[in-house]
Structure formats: structure tokens, C-alpha cells
SEZA-168589 format. One record per residue (C-alpha): residue in one letter; y, x, z. Coordinates in steps of 0.2 Angstrom, whole numbers, plus 5000, padded with zeros to 4 digits. Each point is the difference from the previous one (the first is absolute). Example, Ala and Ser with C-alpha at 12.3 -4.5 7.8 and 13.67 -1.06 7.14 Angstrom:
residues 2
a497850625039
s501750064997
//
This chain:
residues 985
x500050005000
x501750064997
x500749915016
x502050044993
x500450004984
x502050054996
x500849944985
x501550104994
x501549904993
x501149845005
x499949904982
x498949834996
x498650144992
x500050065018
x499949855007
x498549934988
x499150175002
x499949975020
x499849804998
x498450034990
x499550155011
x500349915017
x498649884991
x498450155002
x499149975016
x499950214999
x501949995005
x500649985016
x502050024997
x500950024986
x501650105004
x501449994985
x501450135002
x501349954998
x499549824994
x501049845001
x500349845010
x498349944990
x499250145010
x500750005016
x498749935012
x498949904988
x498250015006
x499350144998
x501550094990
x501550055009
x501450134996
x499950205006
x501850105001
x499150164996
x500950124988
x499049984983
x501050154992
x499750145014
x498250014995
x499650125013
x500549885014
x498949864990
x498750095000
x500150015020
x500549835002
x498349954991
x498950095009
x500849945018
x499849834994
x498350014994
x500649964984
x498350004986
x500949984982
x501850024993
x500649904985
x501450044992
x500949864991
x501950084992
x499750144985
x501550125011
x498550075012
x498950014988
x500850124992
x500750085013
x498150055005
x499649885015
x498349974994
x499750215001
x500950005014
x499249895011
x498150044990
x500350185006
x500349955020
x498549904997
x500749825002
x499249904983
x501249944988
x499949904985
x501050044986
x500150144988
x500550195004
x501850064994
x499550074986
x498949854992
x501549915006
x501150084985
x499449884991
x501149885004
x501450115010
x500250114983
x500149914986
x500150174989
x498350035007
x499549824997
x500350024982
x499250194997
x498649945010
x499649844988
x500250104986
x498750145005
x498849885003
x500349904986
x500449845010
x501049874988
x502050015004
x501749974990
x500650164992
x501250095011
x501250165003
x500450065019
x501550115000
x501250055017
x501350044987
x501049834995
x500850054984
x498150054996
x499449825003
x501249934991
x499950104986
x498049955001
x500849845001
x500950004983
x498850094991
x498349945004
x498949894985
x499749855013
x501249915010
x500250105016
x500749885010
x499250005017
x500750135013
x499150055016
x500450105013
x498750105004
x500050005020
x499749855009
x501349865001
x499249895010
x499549874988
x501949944997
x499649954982
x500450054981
x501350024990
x499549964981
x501550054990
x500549894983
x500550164989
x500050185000
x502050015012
x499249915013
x498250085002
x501250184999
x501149915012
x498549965013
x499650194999
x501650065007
x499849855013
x498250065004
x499449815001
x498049984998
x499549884987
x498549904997
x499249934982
x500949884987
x498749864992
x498349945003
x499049935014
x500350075016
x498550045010
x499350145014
x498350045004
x499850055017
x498350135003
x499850085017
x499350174993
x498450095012
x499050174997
x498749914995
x500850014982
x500149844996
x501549845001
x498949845007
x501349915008
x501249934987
x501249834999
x501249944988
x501749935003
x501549964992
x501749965003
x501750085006
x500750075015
x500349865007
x498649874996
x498450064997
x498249914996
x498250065001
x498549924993
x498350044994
x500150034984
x501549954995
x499750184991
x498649994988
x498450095005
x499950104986
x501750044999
x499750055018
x498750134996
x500950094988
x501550005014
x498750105012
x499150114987
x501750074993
x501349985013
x499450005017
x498050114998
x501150134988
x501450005015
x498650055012
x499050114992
x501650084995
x500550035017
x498450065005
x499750124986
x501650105003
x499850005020
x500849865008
x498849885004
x500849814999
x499749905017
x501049845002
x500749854990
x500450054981
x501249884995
x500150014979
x501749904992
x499549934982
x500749954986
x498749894991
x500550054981
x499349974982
x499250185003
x499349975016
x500650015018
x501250165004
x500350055015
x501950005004
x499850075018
x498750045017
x500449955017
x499050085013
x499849865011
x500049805001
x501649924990
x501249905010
x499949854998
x498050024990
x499450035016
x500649875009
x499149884986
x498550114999
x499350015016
x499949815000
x498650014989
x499150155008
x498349915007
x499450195005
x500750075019
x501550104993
x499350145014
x498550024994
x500650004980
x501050165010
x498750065008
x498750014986
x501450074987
x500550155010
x498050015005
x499650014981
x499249855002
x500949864991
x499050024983
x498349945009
x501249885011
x501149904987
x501349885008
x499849844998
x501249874996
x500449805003
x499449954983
x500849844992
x501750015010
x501750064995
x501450065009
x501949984999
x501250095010
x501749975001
x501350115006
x501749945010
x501450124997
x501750015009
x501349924988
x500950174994
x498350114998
x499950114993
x501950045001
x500849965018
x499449845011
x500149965017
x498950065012
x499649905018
x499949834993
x498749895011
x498549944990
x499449815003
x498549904997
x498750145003
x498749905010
x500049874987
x499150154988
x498549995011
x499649825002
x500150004979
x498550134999
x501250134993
x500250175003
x501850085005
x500150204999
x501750065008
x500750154991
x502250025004
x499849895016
x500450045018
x499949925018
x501749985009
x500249885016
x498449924996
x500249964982
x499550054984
x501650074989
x500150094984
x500150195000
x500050064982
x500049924982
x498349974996
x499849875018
x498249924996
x498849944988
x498949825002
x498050034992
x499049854997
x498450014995
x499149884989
x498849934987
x501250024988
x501650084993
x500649835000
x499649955018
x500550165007
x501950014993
x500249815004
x499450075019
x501150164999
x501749904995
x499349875013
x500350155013
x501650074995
x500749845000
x499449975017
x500850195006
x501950005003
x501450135002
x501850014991
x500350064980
x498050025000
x499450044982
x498349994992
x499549984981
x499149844993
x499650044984
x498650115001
x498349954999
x500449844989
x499750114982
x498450075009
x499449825001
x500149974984
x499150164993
x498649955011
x499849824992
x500450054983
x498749974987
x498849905011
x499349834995
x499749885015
x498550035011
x499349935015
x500950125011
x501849944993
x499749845009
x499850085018
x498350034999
x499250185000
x498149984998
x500050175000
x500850025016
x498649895005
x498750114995
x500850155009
x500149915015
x498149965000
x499650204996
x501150055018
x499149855010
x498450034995
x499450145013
x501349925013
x498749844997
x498350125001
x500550085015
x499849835009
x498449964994
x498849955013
x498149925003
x499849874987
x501550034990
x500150114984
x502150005000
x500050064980
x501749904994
x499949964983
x498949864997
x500549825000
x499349955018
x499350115016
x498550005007
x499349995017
x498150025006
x500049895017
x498350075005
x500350204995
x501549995014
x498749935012
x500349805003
x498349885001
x500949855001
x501750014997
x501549894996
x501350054991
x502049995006
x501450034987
x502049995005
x501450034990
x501950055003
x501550114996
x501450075008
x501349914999
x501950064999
x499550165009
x499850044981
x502049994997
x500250135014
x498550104994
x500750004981
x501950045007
x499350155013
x499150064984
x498549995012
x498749924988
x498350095007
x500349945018
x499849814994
x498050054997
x499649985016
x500849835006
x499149924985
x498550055006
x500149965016
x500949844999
x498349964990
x498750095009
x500749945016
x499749814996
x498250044994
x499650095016
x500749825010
x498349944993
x499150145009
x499850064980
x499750204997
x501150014984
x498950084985
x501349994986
x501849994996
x500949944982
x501950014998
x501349914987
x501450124996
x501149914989
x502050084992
x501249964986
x500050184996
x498450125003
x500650165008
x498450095002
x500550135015
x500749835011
x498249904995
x498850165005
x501150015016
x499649845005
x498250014995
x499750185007
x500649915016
x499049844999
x498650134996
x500250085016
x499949855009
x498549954993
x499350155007
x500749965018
x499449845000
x498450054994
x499749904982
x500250054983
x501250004989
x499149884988
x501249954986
x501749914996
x501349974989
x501450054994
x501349874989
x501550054991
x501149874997
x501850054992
x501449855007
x499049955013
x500450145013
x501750074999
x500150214997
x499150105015
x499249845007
x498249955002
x498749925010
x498450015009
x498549915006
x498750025005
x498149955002
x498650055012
x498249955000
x498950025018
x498349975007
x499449935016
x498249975006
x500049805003
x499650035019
x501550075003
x501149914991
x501950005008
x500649885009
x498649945012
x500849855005
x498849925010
x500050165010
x501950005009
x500249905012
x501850005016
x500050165006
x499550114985
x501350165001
x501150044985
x500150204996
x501450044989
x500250164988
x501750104996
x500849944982
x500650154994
x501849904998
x500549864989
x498550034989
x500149894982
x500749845008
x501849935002
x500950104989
x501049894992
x500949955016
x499750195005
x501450044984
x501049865003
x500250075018
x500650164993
x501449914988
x500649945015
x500350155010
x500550104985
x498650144998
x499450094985
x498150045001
x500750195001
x500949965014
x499550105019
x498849845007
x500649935016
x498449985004
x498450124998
x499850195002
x501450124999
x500750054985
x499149874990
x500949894986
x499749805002
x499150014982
x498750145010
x499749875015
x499949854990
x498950094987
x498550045015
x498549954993
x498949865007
x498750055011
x498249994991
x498949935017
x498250014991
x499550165005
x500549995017
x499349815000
x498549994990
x498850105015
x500849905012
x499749854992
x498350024998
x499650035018
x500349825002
x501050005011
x501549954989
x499949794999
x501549984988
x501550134993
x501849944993
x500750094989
x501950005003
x500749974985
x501249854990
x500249895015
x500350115013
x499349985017
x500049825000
x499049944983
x498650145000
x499249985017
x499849844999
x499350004983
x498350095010
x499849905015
x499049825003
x501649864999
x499949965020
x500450185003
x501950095003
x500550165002
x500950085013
x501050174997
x501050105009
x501050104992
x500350135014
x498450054996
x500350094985
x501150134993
x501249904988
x500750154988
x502150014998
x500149944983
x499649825006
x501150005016
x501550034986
x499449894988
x500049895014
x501850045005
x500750024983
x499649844994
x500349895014
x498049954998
x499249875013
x498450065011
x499149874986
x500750074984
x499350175007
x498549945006
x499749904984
x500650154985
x499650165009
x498550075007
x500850065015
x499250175003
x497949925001
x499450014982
x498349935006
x499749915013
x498049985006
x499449865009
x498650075013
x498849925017
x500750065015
x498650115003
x500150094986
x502050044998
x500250175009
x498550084990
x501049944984
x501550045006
x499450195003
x499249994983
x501649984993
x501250095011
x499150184994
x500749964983
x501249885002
x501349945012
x499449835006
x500349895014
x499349845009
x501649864994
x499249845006
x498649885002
x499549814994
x500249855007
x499749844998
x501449904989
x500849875007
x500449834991
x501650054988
x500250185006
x500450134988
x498650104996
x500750175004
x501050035015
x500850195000
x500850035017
x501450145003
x500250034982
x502050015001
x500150125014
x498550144990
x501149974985
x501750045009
x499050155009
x499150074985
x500150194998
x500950035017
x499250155007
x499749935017
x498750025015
x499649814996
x499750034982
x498950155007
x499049885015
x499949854986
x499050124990
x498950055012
x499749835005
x499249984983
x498850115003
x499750005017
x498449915007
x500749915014
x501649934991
x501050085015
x501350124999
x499150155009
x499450134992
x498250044999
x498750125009
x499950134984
x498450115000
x500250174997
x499650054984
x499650204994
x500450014979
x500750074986
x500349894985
x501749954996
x499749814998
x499449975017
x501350105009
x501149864989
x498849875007
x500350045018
x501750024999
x500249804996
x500649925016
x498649895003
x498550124996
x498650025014
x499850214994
x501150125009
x499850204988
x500150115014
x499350154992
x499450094984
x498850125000
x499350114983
x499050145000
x501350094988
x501850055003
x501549954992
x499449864989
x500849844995
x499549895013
x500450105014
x501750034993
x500349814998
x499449965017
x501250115007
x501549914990
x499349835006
x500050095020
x498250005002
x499050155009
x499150124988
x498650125006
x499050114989
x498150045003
x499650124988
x498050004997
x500050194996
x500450055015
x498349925009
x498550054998
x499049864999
x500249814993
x499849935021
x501350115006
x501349954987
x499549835002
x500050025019
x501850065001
x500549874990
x499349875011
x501350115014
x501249974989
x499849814996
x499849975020
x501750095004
x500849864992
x499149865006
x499349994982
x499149824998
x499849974981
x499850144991
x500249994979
x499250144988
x501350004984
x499750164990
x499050095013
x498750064987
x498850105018
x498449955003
x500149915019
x498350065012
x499049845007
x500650025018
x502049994994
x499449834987
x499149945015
x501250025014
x501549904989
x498649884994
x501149844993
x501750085003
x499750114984
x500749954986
x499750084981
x500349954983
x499250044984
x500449964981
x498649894994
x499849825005
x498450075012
x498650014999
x500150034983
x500450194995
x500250095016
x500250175005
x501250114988
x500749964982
x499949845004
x501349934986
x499150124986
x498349905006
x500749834995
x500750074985
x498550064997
x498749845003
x501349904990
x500749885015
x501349884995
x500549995021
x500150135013
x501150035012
x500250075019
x499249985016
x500650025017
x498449975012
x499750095019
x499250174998
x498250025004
x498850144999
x499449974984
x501250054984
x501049854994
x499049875013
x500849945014
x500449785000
x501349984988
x501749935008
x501249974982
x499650024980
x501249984988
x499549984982
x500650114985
x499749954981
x499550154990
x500850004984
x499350054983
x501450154998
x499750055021
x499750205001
x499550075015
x501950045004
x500849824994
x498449905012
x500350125014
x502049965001
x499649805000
x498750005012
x500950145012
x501549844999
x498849875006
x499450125015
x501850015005
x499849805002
x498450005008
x499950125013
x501749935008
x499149855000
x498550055007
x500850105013
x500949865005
x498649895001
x499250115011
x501350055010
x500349835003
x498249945009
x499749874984
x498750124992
x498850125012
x498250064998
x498649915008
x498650095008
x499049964985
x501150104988
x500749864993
x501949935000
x500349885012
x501749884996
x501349935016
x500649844996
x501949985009
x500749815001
x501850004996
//
């Protein structure tokens, strides 16, 4: 990982360059010195004061801040040698060396240079005496008309004289000129030593608007751009001992002849960059990474395919003569909530606010389908961003359009619909589908209907449970946050949730993904979501649809539903009315927020109060937006459910969705029964206390459209409800919040007592927040706090487990026979005693064993737990600690015991393992087994890829054993066998 990456510049190409690389999970920060207000503070980005033109004092700077990668934006370092600089110190730094550098910085060289490596360019003459060039001028058999200086100039345009005086006249002005006629174009190629140019991309435009889109150069006039421009640039450079690293920017003039290249830039253009990093798919660091590694050749970059962007740049009114400067900039939050993109470039923070600081102030990127869609979206922008005499151009782009459609007769595609988009679509969601396969399903998409073998996943006599839903109008805030992926998993649990009300195992899961526009990256966002939800929830992926209607749904919009297919043996078909009767306990289990339901009066709230989904949320964790809070996925229940309801203790489950507390509950329960709640029972997260506030809602309103905080609610006999309730609390916060009674004549069905006062006490961090918690979970329902038992470990999730106010553990120390490792160390940061018995130092198996057993009885030790303690135990130690040893093994025992257990199941063809923790006997991978938790092996599973999923379900059940231990509700009989404590509530 680089941890720091430090971009060098203050411009809108600066700004991308660190946008894009703040987007790698291998950075940590991204420094920008000396940046802008657009890189002031903004996430992972923010602004560094360090002198970027003493490179010595760089240099230091980067190595006391841990800094991994320099990138240099502007062409003045670069060819004042930063890159050799800071390459020589030993800090990495892309960009190319001062020498290959000339090829921009000196034009003279530039021109000699093309001309020795016969690289196609316009005739020229360089001279440093003026009355030379202009005889040159006068004499030569073209028209020499363009005059460039031949040091940098910053990029401050051309100066394309009419007739011999004025070209003689730019001379003595030393003006840099550009080209005269044709189509305008640059080829970008980032240059490695691998000898080739693999990452190229075509724009067009002008210094102030510029547009990129795949191929809107031809492919083959593309080819011929890198075989006689960019690989002949390379080579070149190579051959005569400067090695090009870095971005080669090539600007073409497209002639009759062929392309000629008018000049190099050494580095991103401004503003191409800010339009092509858009369409970068790849992670800008490791495009970096691999160039200077040599590696880019066997790692091309990959692109957005099908999307164009349009940049548009704002200008002070003056530039590029004089302007004002300290103008304050409006409308910038409204940029967000459109799905655009604003880089800062001549912008600065004073008193809070944004004002302007140079002439070039900003540009607005969209990102589209289309050309068309993209510069409707970029003017939509500008329009939306204020600050006086602001200039901007809007003509370009509209001649571009029509040289796309020219010479085209009509095709299906002109109406809206892209089949071919369609099909590219399928190819991306094809493995997402595979990898969710499962018993009985063969997820292969492409076939007109999915199928499903009932008795290969294991049912005898099953009935089948479908359900169907959406999202709602969470999808306007999803499609306005540009947050398209994290919609996956509310659809599939808003379906898979409903099936599991029928005590249903869901097998398969279809979804409806219908647009007026197909944009392919937005659909496979949301399908590699729903994909990886599928997989959570345990079914398969097994088909869909995907509809493109043009007029239906406006630009950027679309819709989703979805459909999920589940199995339950008719025996235990959910709910068992005829089984609850007064008395019966209801267990409810944490939403994870405001889930998928309410949202429309959720959005009308925030109209009200005047908040943008960008906005810091008054509600939620720190530093979060109200678009990140409000976008917190619901909760999928069936994998911590589905064991749970198969125990039998479970007599009915609401799932707390449409309808709130009031309408779901009910819908499980016999007609003579109410429901009792207490809402002082449960935690009740902040965003529903303001909601609550906000809106001026009634105690019914809320009860009725919000979940409240209990996604499920579980309807369980007295006898049975603190086995459940520990069941759930290892995974899941969960609480006892009421009982059944009988229902009066006209009494409301559901009664929720103290609901106002939790809602106007949600999120306080107070000592009755803490004892409410813990009353949850506590045995007794009182307010004390338990006798813990004394627990000696060293796995991570069960020093989380016992740290929960209501567990029955107490860590109280951590013994390995090796010093220094990772348990030890993060026992100490969670205040627990270490001691270390290092099994070399004894001589024998019973006296290393024997001064553990000292060691375990210092502390008061009364439930020991083996977690990645790989020493054989002797049969005195197992038989002293006999049922207050606990181990676990990776396998669903007995099957494949001993070692390699996951390469085993791989190996006998399993579709289901899992983990085990079970009490430790003197036989291997014997003793009474206490907690199971099943794993599905997939058909792609390695050793490595099994082993991590399997390693996340033991961090669920030891917890959850140890807690059921420590508690008293399981122990071992004299027999051997597990003997269950029921506790009445």
C-alpha cells in the first residue's frame, strides 16, 4: 500500500488526479500541494503547504510523512527534474525524468527528435535569431505560418498568423502558436519500459470544453496514431537513452496525409484530464503502479465502455487578460445531488466560503450514455454554479454530435434501446450469478427460465414460498448519491425476509431491472450487489430481467424488483397458530435503520427541514452525510434465523416491513391475540428520533411507517425465550420487547407503550441507554449486572463478545505458548492479562500442561476456550477441566476431523461444511458438540477462499457458544452428552 500519495499542483488536473486516486483502497491520504478549495479537507484528500520547488526539502517531507508515490501534475517540475530528484532520494515518482521531459519543455528538441525517428510532423525551421526566422518565413515553399516558442508557455494557446507580417510579427513577440485547419484531436498514452503504449483515449475539444468518448476516433485510425506517433515516440526515447515514463500527451492535426503531430505534453492536459479520468474503470494507482513497474503491457487499463464525458470549464469573466479574483462561488452542493462531478482548479477558501482565485475557477464533468445526455447534464451543472462575469463556452460538442450520427440509417438503438448493451450486461453478470449457485440450482443466465431441483437441496416434502417487492423511493436517493450497488441488498432482503415469515429457507432469487436508458456500469452495480446478497442470504442468483424502455423513465432513472423463491418442509411451516397462546414472549432484532420502507415521507421530511442528501446527517455516526445513513442497507435475517427457526422454538416471525409495528405483527398471530411492546426495551437508532421531531410525526404515524429500530420481531413460549434470546444476542443485538395478551372487545391490536419518550432519547449516550441494554439481555430482566465466569482465551471475537454489557463471560487472561503474537497484543489493548508458557522450555507434555493448569487457577479460571492453540493437551489436563473446555474445529463434525479439514471437504465433493465448537475430550475432534454453523461450499472455493468464509462463521459461533455455556443453559451431563437449562422469563 502506498498509505500517502502527494500530488504536485493546485489546478482542476490536480484535483482529478487526487479525486480518482483517493478512489484506490491501496491509498490511505492523498496530499495535494498546493491544491485548492476542491482539495481542502475532502475525504481522504486534503492540501500540504510543503515547498514543491526545493526538491531537497520534498524529498524529506515525504519520507517524514510516509509518503509511498509522488505525481506530478504541471510540466514546470518536470522539467526542472523533480522526478530525478526525488527517484534519486528514493521517494517513487511518476512522471518522466528532465531529459525525456524535453520533449515538451523544448520544442527545438521536440521537432529534431520527430524528425530522427521519422515520426510524422509539419515542416519546420528553429532559429534563436529573429531576422533568421523571418527570413525562413518569407522564403520558405509552404505557408509557414505557425510560430512556437520553444520553451514552455504553460499552455496559453496559439497564435495562427493570416500572412507572412503577422507570423514575422509573432516572432519578435515570442507567442507560441498551435495548427490552422482540420480536426482537432489528442491521443493521450502513458508510456512504460515495457516498450509498448496500451493505455490510450481519444478526446476532442478546446481549452475550455472538452469531450471524451469511446471511439469517437475510429479504431483504425487509432492504430495508426500508436504505431507511428506514440510506439515511434518511445522507442525513440529509449533508443537514444532516455527512457519515457509517464503520460505522453501527442497534439494532432487530423490532415488529408494523415495525423501530424503539432506538439508533446509530458503530462495529463488541463482540462483532458479532468474529462478523462471519468472514464478510467481501472484504479488510477495501480495503472501508476504497474507503468513505472514495467508492468502496464500485461495489465491494460480498462475503461467505462459505452459512456461519454463532457467537461465544462468556468472562467473568470476577463481570462485570460485581467479578472477579478475573490469572488464567492454559489450553488456547489447542488453539483452533488445532480450526479456530477466538480474539479476545483483557481478556487480558494476564505471565511468559510468558496471564492475564486485565478481565471480558470472550475469545470462541471458529467458522465453519460451519450454525448447527448452528457452535455445536456454538464450545461445542467453550470447553470446550477454561480459567481459574478462567470464565462463558459456552449458551442462545443454540438458539431461532434453530428459527426457521430452522420451517415447512419435508423436502428433499434436510435429509439433508446441498445440490445447490445443488453448483451454486455449479461457477459459482466454471468460469473456474479455462478458464484451464487448452490444445491439444486445450476445459476447459468441465459436461458429463457431457471431451474431448481427441490430434492438435490435436500427437501422430502416441501412447500414452496415465493414473495415479491422493491425498494421504493430509497432508489431516488440511491440514484442522486450515485450509490447504485448498495440497493442489492435491500432488494433481497426485503424479499428473502418475507419468505423466511413462512419459516421458508430461500433457494432462489430473480430480479426486474427496468431504465429508459441502459447504462451498463449503473446496471452491473446494481446486479453485482443483488449478487452479493444472494450469497448472504444463502440462494442463487437464478435469473432476471432487464427492460429498456426510452420515455418511460426520465435520463439516470430506473427501477428494481425483485423476486425470491423458498422452501419449507410442511412440518414446520411458519406461523403455527394454533401453538401461541397469552403469555407467549415477543424477541425483537435490531433493524439496521429505516431499511426500504417510508421513504417517501422520509424525503418529504428532508424538503421540510432543507437538507441535501450531502448534507452532515443530524442523525447517525459522525462525519456521515444524510444520503450515507439513509442509504444503510436492510438487514438480511435468514442466516442468523434459519437455525433458529428450525430448533422449533420459534412459533411465528414478523418481518417489520410496510406497515410498521402495527400492521406486521398482527398479520402472524391468532385474531384473539394483542401485542404488548415496550419500547424501552430496545435501542431506537437517531435517525427515527429526528424523523420524529422533524416532522412533527404522531407516536402512530411512527409506529405505523417506520420499523422503529426491531426489523423482526419473534413470537416465542416463555420457556424457551432466554435460549433464543442468547441465540441471537452472539450475532445480533436483540431484546425481550413484549408479550401477548388476550384482545379485548374493540381494542387496538397493538399497543406500544413509551414509544415517545425512546424516540426523544434515541442516541443519548446515557447510563439508562447503557442499563436498557443490558436489560435486554439480561436473564432476570433486572437492572443488575450478572455473575460473569471467568474466561481464559485468545480469539478476538470473544474478547468482543464479553465486552457486551450483558454477557455472562468475564476474559481475564490469555495465555499462548509463543511470544509476541497477535492475540496477546490485542488482549493487552482490550486490558486483559497475558501470560506466556512457552512449551520449549519444559521438558515434558505433563509439566507444560501442569504449569498451565497453575496458571489458569491463579485467576480463578472457570471456562477455559482453545482458539488457535494447535498443542496436544495430556489426559490428566482434558480430564481435570472435563466440560469447561471448549474447542472448535472447521468441519461440521464428525465429518473430516483432525487437520486439513477444509481441503478434505473439497476433496469428498461436500456442497456444506462448516465449523464446530464442541467441549474438548480426550479423543481428537470428539467431545459433545455445543454450536455448528453451516458453510456452503461453492463450486469456485479454494482452500484459501473456504477457509476465510468458514474462519467468519467461527467468529459467530464460538461467541455464541461461550455464551451459552458461560451462562448455565448448556453444560455436559455425566453421560457426555449436552444437557439444556430452560429459564422462564
Amino acid at each position: 500500500m502506498a498509505g500517502r500519495v502527494l500530488v504536485v499542483g493546485g489546478g482542476g488536473r490536480e484535483h482529478a488526479l487526487a479525486w480518482k486516486l483517493a478512489q484506490s483502497p491501496q491509498v490511505q491520504q492523498v496530499l495535494v500541494a498546493p491544491g485548492n478549495a476542491g482539495t481542502a479537507g475532502c475525504g481522504k484528500i486534503s492540501n500540504s503547504e510543503v515547498s514543491v520547488s526545493n526538491h531537497t526539502i520534498l524529498a524529506q517531507f515525504c519520507k517524514d510523512h510516509h509518503v509511498g508515490l509522488v505525481v506530478v501534475g504541471p510540466e514546470v517540475p518536470l522539467a526542472a527534474g523533480i522526478v530525478d530528484d526525488l527517484t534519486a532520494a528514493g521517494v517513487p515518482c511518476f512522471g518522466p525524468s528532465a531529459k525525456a521531459a524535453q520533449l515538451e519543455a523544448s520544442k527545438s528538441f521536440s521537432k529534431a527528435f520527430m524528425e530522427r525517428h521519422g515520426i510524422p510532423t509539419a515542416r519546420y525551421g528553429s532559429f534563436t535569431d529573429p531576422q533568421q526566422a523571418c527570413h525562413y518565413i518569407r522564403t520558405a515553399d509552404f505557408p509557414a505560418l505557425v510560430v512556437k516558442a520553444s520553451g514552455l508557455a504553460a499552455g496559453k494557446g496559439v497564435i495562427v498568423a493570416r500572412d507572412q507580417d503577422e507570423a514575422c510579427q509573432a516572432v519578435m513577440d515570442i507567442m507560441k502558436v498551435r495548427g490552422k485547419r482540420g480536426k482537432w484531436a489528442a491521443v493521450f498514452a502513458t508510456a512504460t519500459r515495457c516498450h509498448r503504449c496500451p493505455l490510450h483515449r481519444i478526446t476532442s475539444g478546446c481549452r475550455t470544453v472538452t469531450w471524451a468518448q469511446t471511439q469517437a476516433v475510429s479504431q483504425d485510425l487509432l492504430q495508426q496514431i500508436t504505431e507511428t506517433v506514440l510506439q515511434k515516440t518511445v522507442d525513440g526515447m529509449r533508443e537514444e537513452g532516455t527512457p519515457y515514463v509517464g503520460v505522453l500527451y501527442a497534439g494532432l492535426m487530423l490532415t488529408e496525409r494523415g495525423p501530424k503531430v503539432l506538439e508533446f505534453n509530458c503530462r495529463f492536459g488541463d482540462p483532458e484530464c479532468q474529462v478523462l479520468l471519468p472514464l478510467l474503470q481501472s484504479d488510477l494507482y495501480e495503472v501508476i503502479m504497474n507503468t513505472m513497474n514495467g508492468k502496464l503491457a500485461s495489465n491494460a487499463p480498462v475503461w467505462h465502455q459505452d459512456s461519454s464525458a463532457v467537461t465544462v470549464v468556468m472562467a473568470s469573466g476577463g481570462y485570460p487578460g485581467s479578472y477579478k479574483k475573490g469572488v464567492e462561488i454559489t450553488g456547489l452542493s447542488l453539483i452533488q445531488d445532480m450526479g456530477l462531478q466538480i474539479f476545483h482548479a483557481g478556487t480558494a477558501l476564505k471565511e468559510g466560503s468558496v471564492v475564486s482565485s485565478g481565471g480558470r475557477v472550475l469545470s462541471v464533468t458529467a458522465v453519460k450514455s451519450s454525448l447527448e445526455l452528457a452535455l445536456q447534464a454538464a450545461n445542467q451543472g453550470v447553470a446550477a454554479v454561480g459567481f459574478p462575469d462567470a464565462v463558459y463556452r456552449r458551442d462545443i460538442g454540438h458539431r461532434a454530435i453530428a459527426h457521430l450520427k452522420q451517415h447512419r440509417g435508423l436502428t433499434y438503438k436510435d429509439s433508446g434501446v441498445d440490445i447490445a448493451a443488453g448483451n454486455r450486461l449479461v457477459d459482466v453478470i454471468k460469473p456474479l450469478a455462478k458464484a451464487t449457485s448452490r444445491s439444486g440450482c445450476n445459476a447459468e443466465l441465459g436461458g429463457f427460465a431457471g431451474l431448481f431441483d427441490l430434492k438435490a437441496a435436500g427437501f422430502v416434502d416441501p412447500i414452496l414460498v415465493s414473495g415479491t417487492d422493491g425498494v421504493g423511493t430509497k432508489l431516488k436517493i440511491a440514484q442522486a448519491c450515485g450509490q447504485h450497488g448498495i440497493l442489492g441488498q435491500d432488494l433481497v432482503a426485503m424479499c428473502v425476509n418475507d419468505v423466511l415469515a413462512q419459516g421458508a429457507e430461500p433457494l432462489f432469487f430473480l430480479d426486474y431491472f427496468s431504465c429508459g436508458s441502459l447504462d451498463v456500469d449503473v446496471a452491473a452495480s446494481v446486479v453485482r450487489g443483488i449478487a452479493k446478497a444472494c450469497e448472504m442470504a444463502g440462494c442463487a442468483l437464478l435469473g432476471g430481467e432487464t427492460a429498456e424502455m426510452p420515455s418511460v423513465y426520465p435520463p439516470g432513472e430506473y427501477d428494481l424488483a425483485g423476486f425470491c423463491v423458498g422452501a419449507v418442509e410442511r412440518g414446520a411451516l411458519l406461523p403455527r397458530l394454533g401453538d401461541i397462546s397469552e403469555g407467549h414472549m415477543l424477541i425483537g432484532v435490531a433493524s439496521s435503520g429505516v431499511h426500504s420502507n417510508g421513504f417517501s415521507l422520509v424525503r418529504k421530511i428532508l424538503e421540510k427541514a432543507k437538507l441535501s442528501y450531502s448534507s452532515p446527517a443530524p442523525f447517525g455516526k459522525s462525519g456521515q452525510t444524510v444520503g450515507e445513513v439513509l442509504l444503510t442497507p436492510t438487514k438480511i435475517y435468514s442466516p442468523l434465523l434459519l437455525p433458529i427457526l428450525r430448533s422449533g422454538a420459534v412459533k411465528a416471525y414478523a418481518h417489520i416491513t410496510g406497515g410498521g409495528l402495527l400492521e406486521n405483527i398482527p398479520r402472524v398471530l391468532p385474531q384473539e391475540l394483542a401485542v404488548d411492546l415496550d419500547a424501552s426495551q430496545w435501542s431506537i437508532p437517531p435517525v427515527f428520533s429526528w424523523l420524529h421531531k422533524e416532522g412533527g410525526l404522531s407516536e402512530e404515524e411512527m409506529a405505523r411507517t417506520f420499523n422503529c429500530g426491531l426489523g423482526a420481531v419473534l413470537v416465542v413460549a416463555p420457556v424457551d425465550a432466554q435460549r433464543v434470546l442468547s441465540q441471537l444476542q452472539a450475532h445480533e443485538e436483540a431484546w425481550i420487547v413484549g408479550s401477548l395478551a388476550h384482545k379485548e372487545p374493540g381494542a387496538e391490536p397493538v399497543v406500544v407503550r413509551n414509544l415517545k419518550n425512546s424516540l426523544l432519547n434515541a442516541g443519548q449516550a446515557s447510563s439508562k441507554e447503557v442499563a436498557v441494554k443490558a436489560n435486554g439481555g439480561c436473564h432476570d430482566n433486572s437492572m443488575v449486572p450478572r455473575k460473569r465466569t471467568k474466561v481464559g482465551t485468545n480469539l478476538q471475537a470473544l474478547i468482543e463478545q464479553a465486552k457486551r454489557p450483558c454477557s455472562s463471560a468475564e476474559i481475564v487472561v490469555v495465555i499462548s505458548n509463543k511470544p509476541g503474537v497477535q492475540g496477546l497484543k490485542r488482549a493487552s489493548l482490550a486490558g486483559i492479562q497475558t501470560r506466556v508458557v512457552d512449551h520449549k522450555l519444559y521438558g515434558s507434555r505433563a509439566e507444560f500442561d501442569g504449569t498451565i493448569d497453575r496458571v489458569l487457577e491463579e485467576f480463578g479460571v472457570e471456562l477455559v476456550c482453545l482458539a488457535g492453540f494447535m498443542r496436544i493437551l495430556t489426559g490428566t489436563f482434558v480430564k481435570k477441566w472435563n466440560g469447561k473446555l471448549l474447542n472448535i474445529h472447521p468441519s461440521l463434525l464428525p465429518s473430516f476431523k483432525g487437520v486439513n479439514a477444509q481441503k478434505q471437504a473439497l476433496q469428498a465433493g461436500v456442497r456444506v461444511t462448516g465449523c464446530t465448537v464442541h467441549f474438548v475430550a480426550e479423543e481428537v475432534d470428539a467431545g459433545a458438540i455445543i454450536v455448528q454453523e453451516a458453510v456452503p461450499v461453492l463450486g469456485s472455493d479454494t482452500e484459501e477462499s473456504l477457509s476465510d468464509r468458514i474462519r467468519e462463521a467461527e467468529h459467530r459461533a464460538f461467541p455464541a457458544a461461550l455464551e451459552l455455556v458461560a451462562s448455565g443453559a448448556v453444560s455436559l451431563g455425566e453421560d457426555g452428552r449436552i444437557s439444556w437449562k430452560s429459564h422462564s422469563s
